[in-house]
Structures are given as C-alpha cells and as structure tokens.
C-alpha positions in Angstrom: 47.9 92.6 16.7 47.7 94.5 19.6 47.6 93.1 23.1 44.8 94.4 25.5 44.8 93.9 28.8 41.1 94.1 30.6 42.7 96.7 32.4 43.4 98.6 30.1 39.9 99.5 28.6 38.8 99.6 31.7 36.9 95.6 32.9 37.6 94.8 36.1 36.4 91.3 35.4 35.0 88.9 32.9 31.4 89.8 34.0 31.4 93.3 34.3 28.0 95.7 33.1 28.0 96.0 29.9 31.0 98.9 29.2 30.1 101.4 26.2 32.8 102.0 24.7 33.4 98.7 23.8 31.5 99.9 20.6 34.3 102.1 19.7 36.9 99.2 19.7 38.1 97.2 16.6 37.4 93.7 16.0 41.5 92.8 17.2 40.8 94.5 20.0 37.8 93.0 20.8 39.2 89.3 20.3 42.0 90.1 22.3 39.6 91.2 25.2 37.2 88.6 24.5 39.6 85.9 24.6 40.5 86.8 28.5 36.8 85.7 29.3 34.8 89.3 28.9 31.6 88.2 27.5 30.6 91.9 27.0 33.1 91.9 24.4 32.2 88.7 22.7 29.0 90.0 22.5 29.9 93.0 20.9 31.7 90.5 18.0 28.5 89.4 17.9 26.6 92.2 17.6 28.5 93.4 14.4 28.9 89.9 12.6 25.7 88.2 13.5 23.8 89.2 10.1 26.6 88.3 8.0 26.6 84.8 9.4 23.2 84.2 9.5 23.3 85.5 5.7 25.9 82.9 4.9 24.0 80.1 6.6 21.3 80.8 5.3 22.4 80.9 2.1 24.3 77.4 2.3 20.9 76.0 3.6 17.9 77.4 2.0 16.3 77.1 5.8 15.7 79.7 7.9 15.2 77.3 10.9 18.4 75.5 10.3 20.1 79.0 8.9 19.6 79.9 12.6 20.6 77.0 14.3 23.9 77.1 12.0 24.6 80.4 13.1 24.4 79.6 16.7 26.8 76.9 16.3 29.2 79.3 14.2 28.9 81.4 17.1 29.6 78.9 19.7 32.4 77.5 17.8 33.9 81.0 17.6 33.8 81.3 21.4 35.8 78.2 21.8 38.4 79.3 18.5 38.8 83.1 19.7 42.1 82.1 20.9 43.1 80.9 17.6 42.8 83.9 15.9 46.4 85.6 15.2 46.1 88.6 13.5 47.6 87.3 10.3 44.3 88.4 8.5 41.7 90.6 8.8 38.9 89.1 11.9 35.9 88.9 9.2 38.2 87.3 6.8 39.1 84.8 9.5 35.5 84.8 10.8 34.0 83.5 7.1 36.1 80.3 7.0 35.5 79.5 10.2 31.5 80.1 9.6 31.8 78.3 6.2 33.4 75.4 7.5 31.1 74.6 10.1 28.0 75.3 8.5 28.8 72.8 6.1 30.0 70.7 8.3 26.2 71.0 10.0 24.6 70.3 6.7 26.8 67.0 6.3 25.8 65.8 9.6 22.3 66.9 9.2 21.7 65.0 5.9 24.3 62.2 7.3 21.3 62.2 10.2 18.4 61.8 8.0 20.0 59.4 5.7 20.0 56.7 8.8 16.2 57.4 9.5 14.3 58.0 5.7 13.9 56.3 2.6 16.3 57.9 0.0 13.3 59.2 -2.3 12.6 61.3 1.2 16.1 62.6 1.5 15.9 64.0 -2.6 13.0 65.6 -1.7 15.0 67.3 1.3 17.5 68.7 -0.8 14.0 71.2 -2.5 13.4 73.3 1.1 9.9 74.9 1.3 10.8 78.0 2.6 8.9 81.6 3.2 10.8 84.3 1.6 8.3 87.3 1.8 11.6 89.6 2.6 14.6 88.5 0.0 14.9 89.2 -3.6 13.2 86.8 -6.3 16.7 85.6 -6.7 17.2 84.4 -3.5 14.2 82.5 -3.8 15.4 80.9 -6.6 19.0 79.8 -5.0 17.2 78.4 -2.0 15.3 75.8 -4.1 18.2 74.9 -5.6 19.3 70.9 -5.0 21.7 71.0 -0.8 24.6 70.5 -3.1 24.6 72.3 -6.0 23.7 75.4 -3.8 26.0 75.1 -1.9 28.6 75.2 -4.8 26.7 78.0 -6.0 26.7 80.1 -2.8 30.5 79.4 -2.7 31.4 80.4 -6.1 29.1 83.4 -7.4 28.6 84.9 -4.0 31.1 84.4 -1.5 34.2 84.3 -4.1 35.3 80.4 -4.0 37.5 79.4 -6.3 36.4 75.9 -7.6 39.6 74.1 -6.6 38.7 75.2 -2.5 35.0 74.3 -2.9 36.4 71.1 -4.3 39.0 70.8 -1.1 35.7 72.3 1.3 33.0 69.4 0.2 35.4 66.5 -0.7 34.2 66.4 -4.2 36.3 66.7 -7.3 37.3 70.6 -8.8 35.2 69.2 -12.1 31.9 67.7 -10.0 32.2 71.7 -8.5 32.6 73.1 -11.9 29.6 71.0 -13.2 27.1 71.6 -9.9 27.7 75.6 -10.6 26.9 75.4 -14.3 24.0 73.2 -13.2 22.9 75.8 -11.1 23.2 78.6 -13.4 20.9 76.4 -16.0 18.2 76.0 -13.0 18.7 79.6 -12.2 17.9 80.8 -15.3 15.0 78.6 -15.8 13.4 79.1 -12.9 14.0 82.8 -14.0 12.7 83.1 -17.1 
C-alpha cells in the first residue's frame, strides 16, 4: 500500500474545500488520506460504497428504515477502523466484513432490545417486516419477508458468497442450523414464488 502524504495530493489540512481530483484516486489512496483526518476523502469512500452497503443492510434487514440506520453505523464504524485497514486485501473486500459484521451485530441488539420490552408472540411477528418495495425485483420482495434469521443465512449464502461454516462462526449458530435456515428459505422462496 502506498503511503500518501496530504501533501502530496495537494490538502493543506483536514478541512480543506472539497479537492476534485480526489475522484481520480484509488480506494488505498483514499484510506491512506482519509486516515490523516481529511474528511473530503472519507467522503469520497463514501460516495463510491454507500449503495453497496445500504444494499447489504438492507438485505440482512428487510427494513429500509433500519437498512439506513445500519448503514450509517457501518459508516461510522469505518471512520473509527480506517486505520486498521492494511492493504492485505482489496478495500471493498475489507469494507464487506466490516459492514457485515456490524449490521448483524445491529440486528442482534435490535431484537436483543425488543425482546426486554414485548411479549414473544410480538417479537415472531417482527421477524415478517412490512415493507414497501415499489422499486426492487419480485424477488427481493420475497427475501425480505423471509423469518430475521433465516434471511439473514440466506443473504449470506446465495448472495454475498458465505460459506456455511462462516455464517455458522458470524451468527453463533451451528454450520447444520445454517445449512437448514438456507434450505428453509429456499422452500419459502419458492412458495412464495410459485
């Protein structure tokens, strides 16, 4: 990874007017600035991942208030991790655990929240988000009706490329309760479906 120094592309100081061709930069370099304090290229980071994690939060919750309130966290948390980031792998590769991990570590404490303050019949009914979807694909419809759990598993596995024994290690659950969730939700898929 390459080291950039704010002086180098030309920030004088963390809060410096917004610089162009901070567009042209790669994500490495961009970390490396951001993590000297320059919000303007944080923001860019940003700017180029925001949709992608708002797609994978959204997906993991079935909400698009809480998909948005994930995403912020994700975000926030990146800010504070920047500096963690080595260069080992590539940034969005780095980026998805890190989004991944926190957004289900939101949706444990959210349902760890409402389990203190409703009845458990309440909480079931939770895990069944009414959602407006006017803009996404029938399947996405489908996924996000799906029980918190088994979509979760689902989102893992068929669309962000989990293997079952990491889903198992993400949720604390056993590699055969993930391999039975996805099959679940493969039978409710294709029900709801057909």
């Amino acid at each position: 990874m390459t080291v950039w120094n704010s002086k180098d592309v030309g920030i004088n100081q963390p809060n410096s007017q917004p610089i162009n061709h901070l567009v042209q930069l790669d994500d490495n370099q961009l970390v490396a600035i951001a993590t000297t304090g320059c919000q303007q290229a944080f923001e860019q980071l940003y700017r180029r991942h925001h949709q992608r994690v708002y797609a994978i939060c959204f997906r993991l919750s079935g909400q698009t208030a809480l998909a948005d309130d994930m995403a912020q966290a994700c975000f926030i948390r990146l800010w504070h991790k920047l500096g963690q980031f080595n260069g080992d792998s590539q940034f969005t590769t780095w980026l998805h655990r890190l989004c991944v991990r926190q957004a289900i570590n939101d949706l444990k404490a959210q349902q760890s929240l409402w389990r203190r303050f409703l009845p458990a019949e309440d909480i079931a009914h939770q895990d069944m988000p009414s959602v407006e979807l006017t803009d996404y694909h029938l399947l996405d419809k489908c996924i996000a009706k799906l029980p918190q759990r088994t979509r979760i598993v689902f989102v893992l596995c068929a669309i962000e490329g989990y293997q079952h024994n990491e889903i198992a290690a993400l949720l604390n659950i056993a590699v055969g309760t993930s391999k039975a969730q996805y099959h679940n939700a493969k039978h409710l898929l294709q029900e709801m479906l057909t």
